[in-house]
C-alpha positions in Angstrom: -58.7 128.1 -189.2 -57.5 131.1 -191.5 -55.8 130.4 -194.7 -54.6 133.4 -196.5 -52.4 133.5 -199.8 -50.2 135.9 -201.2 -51.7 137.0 -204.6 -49.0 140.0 -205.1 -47.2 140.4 -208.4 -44.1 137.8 -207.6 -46.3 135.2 -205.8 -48.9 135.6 -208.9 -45.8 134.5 -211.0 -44.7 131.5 -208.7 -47.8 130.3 -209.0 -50.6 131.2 -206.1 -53.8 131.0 -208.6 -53.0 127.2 -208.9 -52.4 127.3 -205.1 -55.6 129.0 -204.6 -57.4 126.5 -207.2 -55.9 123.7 -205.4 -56.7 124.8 -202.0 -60.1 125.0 -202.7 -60.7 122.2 -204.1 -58.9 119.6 -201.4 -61.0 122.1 -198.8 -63.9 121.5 -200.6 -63.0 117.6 -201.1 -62.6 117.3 -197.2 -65.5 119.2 -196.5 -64.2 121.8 -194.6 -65.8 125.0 -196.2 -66.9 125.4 -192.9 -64.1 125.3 -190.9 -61.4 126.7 -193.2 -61.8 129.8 -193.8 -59.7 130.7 -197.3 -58.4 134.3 -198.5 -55.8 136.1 -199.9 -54.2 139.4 -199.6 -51.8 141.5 -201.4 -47.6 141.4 -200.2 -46.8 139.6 -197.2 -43.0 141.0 -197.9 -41.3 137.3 -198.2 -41.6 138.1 -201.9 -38.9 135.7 -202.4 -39.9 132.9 -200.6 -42.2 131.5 -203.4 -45.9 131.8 -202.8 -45.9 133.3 -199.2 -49.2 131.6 -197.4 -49.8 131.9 -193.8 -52.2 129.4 -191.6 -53.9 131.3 -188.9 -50.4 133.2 -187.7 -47.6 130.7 -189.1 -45.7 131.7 -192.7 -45.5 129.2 -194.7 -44.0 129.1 -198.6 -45.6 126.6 -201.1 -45.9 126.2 -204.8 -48.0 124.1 -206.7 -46.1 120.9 -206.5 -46.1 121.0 -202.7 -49.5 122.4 -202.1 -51.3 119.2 -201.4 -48.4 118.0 -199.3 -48.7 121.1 -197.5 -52.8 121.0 -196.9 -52.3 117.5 -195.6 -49.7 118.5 -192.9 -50.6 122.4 -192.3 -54.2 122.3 -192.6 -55.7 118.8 -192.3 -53.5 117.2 -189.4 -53.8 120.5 -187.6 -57.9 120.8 -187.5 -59.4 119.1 -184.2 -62.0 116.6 -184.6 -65.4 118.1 -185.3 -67.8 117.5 -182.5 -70.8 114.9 -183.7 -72.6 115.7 -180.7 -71.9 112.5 -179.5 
């Protein structure tokens, strides 16, 4: 799974270095360094939709109140089980 974050000028403002910090750390929490894959780019042109992040193909806006809300429903609930081999 692809995570990307807007850190542009007006989502720097709105707050996407908290939502960056915070991503990593619930992805590192949940052990998923290995199947999240975490970046950010520059303008996503939904400047005024808060901190524009998308999830593989899917825009999403979040801020740092919601970002935890939004990992448990957008990124947790959405990765398959891993495979234990079993």
């Amino acid at each position: 799974m692809n995570v990307t974050v807007c850190i542009g000028s007006s989502c720097h403002i709105k707050g996407s270095r908290q939502v960056v910090g915070s991503l990593q750390r619930l992805i590192q929490d949940n052990g998923l360094g290995d199947r999240v894959e975490l970046g950010g780019t520059f303008c996503m042109g939904q400047c005024q939709k808060g901190v524009c992040v998308t999830v593989d193909d899917s825009f999403f806006s979040v801020s740092p109140e919601t970002v935890e809300d939004f990992f448990n429903r957008e990124i947790l609930a959405k990765l398959p089980p891993e495979n234990d081999g079993e």
